[in-house]
C-alpha positions in Angstrom: -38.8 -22.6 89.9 -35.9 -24.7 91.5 -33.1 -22.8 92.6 -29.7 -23.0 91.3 -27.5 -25.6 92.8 -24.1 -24.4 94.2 -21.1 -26.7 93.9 -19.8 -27.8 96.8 -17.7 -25.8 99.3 -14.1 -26.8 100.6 -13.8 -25.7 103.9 -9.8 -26.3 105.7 -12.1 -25.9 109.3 -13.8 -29.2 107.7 -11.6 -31.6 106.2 -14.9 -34.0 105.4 -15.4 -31.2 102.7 -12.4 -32.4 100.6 -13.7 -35.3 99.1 -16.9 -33.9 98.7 -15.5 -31.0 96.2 -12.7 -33.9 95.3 -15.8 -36.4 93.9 -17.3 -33.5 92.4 -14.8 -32.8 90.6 -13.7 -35.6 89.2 -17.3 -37.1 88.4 -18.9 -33.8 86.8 -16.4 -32.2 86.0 -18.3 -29.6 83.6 -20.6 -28.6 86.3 -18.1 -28.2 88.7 -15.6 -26.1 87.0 -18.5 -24.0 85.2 -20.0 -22.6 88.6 -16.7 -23.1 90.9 -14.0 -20.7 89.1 -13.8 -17.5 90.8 -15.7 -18.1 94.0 -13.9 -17.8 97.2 -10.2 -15.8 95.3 -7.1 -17.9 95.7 -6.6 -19.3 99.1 -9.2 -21.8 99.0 -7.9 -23.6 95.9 -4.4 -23.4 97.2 -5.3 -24.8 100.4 -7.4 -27.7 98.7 -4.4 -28.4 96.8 -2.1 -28.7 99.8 -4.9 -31.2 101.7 -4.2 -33.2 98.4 -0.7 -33.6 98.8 -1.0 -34.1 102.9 -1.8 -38.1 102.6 0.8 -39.1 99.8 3.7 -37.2 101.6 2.9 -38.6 105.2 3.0 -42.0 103.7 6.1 -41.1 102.2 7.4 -39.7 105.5 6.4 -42.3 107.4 8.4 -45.2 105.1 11.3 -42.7 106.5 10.5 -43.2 110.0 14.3 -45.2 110.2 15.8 -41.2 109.9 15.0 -39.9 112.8 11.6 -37.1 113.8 14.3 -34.4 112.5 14.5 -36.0 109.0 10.9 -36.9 108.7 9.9 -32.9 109.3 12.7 -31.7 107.0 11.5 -33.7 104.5 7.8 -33.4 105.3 8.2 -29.6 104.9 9.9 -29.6 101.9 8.1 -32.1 99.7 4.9 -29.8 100.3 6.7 -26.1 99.9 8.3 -28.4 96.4 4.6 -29.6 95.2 3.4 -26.2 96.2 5.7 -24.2 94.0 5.8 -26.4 91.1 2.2 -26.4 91.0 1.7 -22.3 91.7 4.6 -22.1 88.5 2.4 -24.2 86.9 -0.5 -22.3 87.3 0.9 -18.8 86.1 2.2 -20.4 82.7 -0.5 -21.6 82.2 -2.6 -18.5 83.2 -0.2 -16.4 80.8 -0.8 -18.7 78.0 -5.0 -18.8 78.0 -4.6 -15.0 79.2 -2.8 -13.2 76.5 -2.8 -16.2 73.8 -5.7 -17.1 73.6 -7.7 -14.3 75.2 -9.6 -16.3 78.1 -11.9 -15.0 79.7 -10.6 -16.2 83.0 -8.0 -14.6 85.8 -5.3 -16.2 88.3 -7.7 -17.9 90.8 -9.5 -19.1 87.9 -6.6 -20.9 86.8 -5.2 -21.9 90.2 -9.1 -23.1 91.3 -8.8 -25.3 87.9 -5.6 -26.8 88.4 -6.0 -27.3 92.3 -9.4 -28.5 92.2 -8.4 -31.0 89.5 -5.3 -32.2 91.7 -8.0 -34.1 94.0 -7.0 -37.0 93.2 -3.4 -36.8 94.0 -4.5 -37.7 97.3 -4.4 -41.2 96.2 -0.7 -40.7 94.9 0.7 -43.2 97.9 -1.4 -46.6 96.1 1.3 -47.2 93.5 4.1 -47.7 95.4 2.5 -50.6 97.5 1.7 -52.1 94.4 4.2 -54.4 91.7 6.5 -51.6 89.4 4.5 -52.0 86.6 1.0 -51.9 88.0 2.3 -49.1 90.1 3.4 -47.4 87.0 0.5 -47.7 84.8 -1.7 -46.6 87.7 0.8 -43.2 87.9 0.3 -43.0 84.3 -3.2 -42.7 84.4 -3.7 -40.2 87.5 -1.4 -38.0 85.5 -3.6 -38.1 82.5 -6.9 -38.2 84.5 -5.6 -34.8 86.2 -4.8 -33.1 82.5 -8.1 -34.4 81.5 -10.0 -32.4 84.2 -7.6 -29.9 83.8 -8.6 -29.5 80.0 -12.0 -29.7 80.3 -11.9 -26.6 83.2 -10.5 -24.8 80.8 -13.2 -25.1 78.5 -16.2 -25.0 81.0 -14.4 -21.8 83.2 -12.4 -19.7 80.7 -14.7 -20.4 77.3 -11.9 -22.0 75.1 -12.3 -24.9 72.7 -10.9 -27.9 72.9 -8.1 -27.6 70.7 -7.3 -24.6 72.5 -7.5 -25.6 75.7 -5.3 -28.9 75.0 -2.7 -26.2 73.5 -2.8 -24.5 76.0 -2.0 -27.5 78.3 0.7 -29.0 76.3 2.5 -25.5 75.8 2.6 -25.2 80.0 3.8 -28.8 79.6 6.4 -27.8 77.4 7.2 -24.9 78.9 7.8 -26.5 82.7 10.2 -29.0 81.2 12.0 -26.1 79.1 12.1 -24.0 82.8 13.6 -26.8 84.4 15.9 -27.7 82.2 17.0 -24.1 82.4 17.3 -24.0 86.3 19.2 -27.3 86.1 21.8 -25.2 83.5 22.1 -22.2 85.3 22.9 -24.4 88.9 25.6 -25.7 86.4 27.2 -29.6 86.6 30.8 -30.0 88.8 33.5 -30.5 87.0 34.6 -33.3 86.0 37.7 -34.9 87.8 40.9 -34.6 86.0 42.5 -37.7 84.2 45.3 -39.5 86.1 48.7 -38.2 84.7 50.0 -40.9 81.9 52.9 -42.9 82.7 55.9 -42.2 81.0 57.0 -45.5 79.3 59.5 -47.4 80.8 62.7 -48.3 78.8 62.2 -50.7 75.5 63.9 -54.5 76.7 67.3 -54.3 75.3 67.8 -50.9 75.8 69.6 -49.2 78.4 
């Protein structure tokens, strides 16, 4: 009798094993998510995630390089700890949502393996801006998509929801990102607005002292 195959292992000491869980991922995405969830806790995931983000964002620094090395880090640093918390936020709404609304059967690493391990692809996030706007646009358009997609089916091969309820649960952490943001942006609050210029007091009608 064969034995079980394991899905592949990222490993941050070997950064070779990145796009051999990132293929994985994205080719059998079934497999992958019904064996990988849960194995290894959070850190792995996380750390997958952040290896994603490393190419894009160097690109990105690098097309900076007229700033100065003290710009480049600054911004280098923060465009990770950004991608990092948006997608940990990310992860716990949506966590909350399967969790307690639907009653998954699946825990925080779960979720964050899910959503990191689907994010392999965002390593390819610095090809549409070398390419014309549109092109450049429609391939954004659909890596975005392609990542919910593997997103949804984890959901359903990890955590045992249906379809509708896994794409529920997706567009509810969708909704709820934009509704969090929109809140953050209201609570930094807009600056005033710059008072109107006095009005000039009208001069003296002709033929009138």
């Amino acid at each position: 009798m064969p034995e079980p195959q394991h899905p592949p292992q990222f490993h941050w000491r070997r950064p070779q094993t990145f796009w051999t869980v990132a293929t994985a991922a994205a080719t059998a995405p079934r497999d992958f998510f019904a064996q990988r969830p849960g194995q290894g806790g959070f850190l792995p995931p996380v750390l997958f995630f952040l290896a994603a983000m490393l190419l894009p964002t160097l690109v990105r620094t690098a097309l900076r390089w007229r700033e100065g090395p003290g710009a480049m880090l600054t911004f280098l640093s923060t465009s990770l700890l950004f991608s990092l918390v948006m997608m940990l936020v990310f992860t716990l709404v949506l966590y909350c949502l399967c969790r307690f609304l639907f009653q998954a059967s699946l825990n925080l690493p779960d979720v964050a393996a899910i959503v990191c391990y689907s994010s392999g692809v965002r390593a390819l996030e610095f090809l549409p801006q070398w390419l014309s706007p549109l092109a450049g646009t429609l391939l954004a358009i659909i890596m975005v998509l392609f990542i919910c997609y593997l997103v949804w089916v984890g959901l359903q091969a990890a955590g045992g929801l249906n379809r509708y309820r896994a794409l529920v649960a997706l567009l509810l952490s969708f909704v709820a990102m934009v509704g969090l943001w929109l809140l953050v942006n209201s609570l930094r609050g807009n600056p005033p607005l710059p008072a109107p210029p006095p009005a000039a007091e009208p001069g003296p009608l002709p033929g009138r002292p």
